[in-house]
N, C-alpha and C positions, 0 to 999 in steps of 0.2 A: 420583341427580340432584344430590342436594348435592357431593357431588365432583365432576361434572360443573363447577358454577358455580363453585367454588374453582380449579379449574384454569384455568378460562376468566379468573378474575381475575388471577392469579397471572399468566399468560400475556401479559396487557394490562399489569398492573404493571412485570413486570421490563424492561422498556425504559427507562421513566420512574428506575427504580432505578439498573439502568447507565449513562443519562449523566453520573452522579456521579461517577464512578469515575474515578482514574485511569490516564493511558496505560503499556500496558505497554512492560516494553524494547525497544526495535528489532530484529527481527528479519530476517534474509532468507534467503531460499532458492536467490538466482541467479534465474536465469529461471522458475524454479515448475516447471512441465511441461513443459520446451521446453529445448530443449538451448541452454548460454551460447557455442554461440560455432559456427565450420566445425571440421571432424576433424582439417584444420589447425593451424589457428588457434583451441582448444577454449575459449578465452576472449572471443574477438572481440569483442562485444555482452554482454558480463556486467555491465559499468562503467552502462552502458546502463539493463540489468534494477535493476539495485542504485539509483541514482538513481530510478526508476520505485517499488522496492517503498517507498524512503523517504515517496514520496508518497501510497501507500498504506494504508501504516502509519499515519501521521498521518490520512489521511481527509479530507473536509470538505464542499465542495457538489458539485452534480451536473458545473457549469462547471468546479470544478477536478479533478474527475475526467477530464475528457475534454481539458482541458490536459498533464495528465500524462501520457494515453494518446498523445496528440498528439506530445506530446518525446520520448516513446519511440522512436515511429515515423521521428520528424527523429535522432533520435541513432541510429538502427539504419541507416537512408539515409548520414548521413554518415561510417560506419566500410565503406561501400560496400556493402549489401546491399538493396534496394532493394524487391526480391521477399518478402524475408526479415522488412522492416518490416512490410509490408503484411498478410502470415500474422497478425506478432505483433501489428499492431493489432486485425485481423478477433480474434482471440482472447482480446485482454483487454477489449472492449466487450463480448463475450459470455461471457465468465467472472468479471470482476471485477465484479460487482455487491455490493453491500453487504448484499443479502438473501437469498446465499447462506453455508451456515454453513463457508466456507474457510477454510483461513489463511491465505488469498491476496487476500482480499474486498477490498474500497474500506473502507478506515477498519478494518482488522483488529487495528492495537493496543489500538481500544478493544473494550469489553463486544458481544457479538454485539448487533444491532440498533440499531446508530446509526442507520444509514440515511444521507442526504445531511444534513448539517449542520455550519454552519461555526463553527469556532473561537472560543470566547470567548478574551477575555486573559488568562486564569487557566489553559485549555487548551493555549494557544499557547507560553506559559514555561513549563510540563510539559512538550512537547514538545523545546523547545529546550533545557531540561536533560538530558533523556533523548541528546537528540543530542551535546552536548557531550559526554558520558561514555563518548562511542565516538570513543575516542583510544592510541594505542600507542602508547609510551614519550613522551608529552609533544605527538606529532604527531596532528591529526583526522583522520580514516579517510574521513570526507565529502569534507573541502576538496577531494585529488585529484580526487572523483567530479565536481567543478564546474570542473574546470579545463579547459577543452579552446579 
């Protein structure tokens, strides 16, 4: 029974543990489970995905989770696939929850179980360091991602 209770605290703990931590590097996977782009065009919508997982990564409230999801679906429409948006939003409303243990979750850089929660300023300059450091030879990897 007493492991029982240690476990059950332990369990309630490490959350409160985890939001100390900080963010890890930026990661992406492209589209996650979903192909980036037509057989075509095998890129199409990756620019899309990759914008998307940044917002991800970083995390925050439940609003700017469904902003994110939202842009996705306007940046998938506007590379003309319209049908294709709609798949990918119906999919990351029902996949990206924060309280699944992916590495695709809402808020996946930080510690499992943030859950919705927004950025202090302390968070938010971690993040932005983290991001500047994703640069080759001198040029941000992002800025493209925001050019359109």
């Amino acid at each position: 029974m007493r492991k029982i209770i240690n476990f059950l605290c332990l369990c309630l703990c490490v959350p409160a543990i985890a939001i100390g931590a900080p963010i890890n590097p930026f990661m992406t996977d492209g589209c996650s489970s979903f192909p980036d782009g037509t057989i075509r065009q095998q890129s199409l919508w990756l620019n899309c995905c990759i914008r998307h997982d940044i917002e991800y990564w970083k995390g925050g409230t439940y609003q700017q989770r469904l902003a994110a999801d939202h842009a996705l679906e306007q940046c998938v429409v506007n590379v003309g696939e319209a049908k294709i948006a709609r798949l990918m939003l119906a999919g990351v409303r029902v996949g990206g929850s924060p309280y699944f243990p992916t590495p695709y979750r809402w808020g996946y850089g930080w510690p499992y179980m943030r859950g919705y929660k927004a950025l202090n300023e302390e968070e938010t300059a971690d993040v932005e360091r983290k991001l500047e450091m994703l640069t080759i030879k001198g040029k941000s990897v992002i800025a493209p991602l925001n050019a359109e």
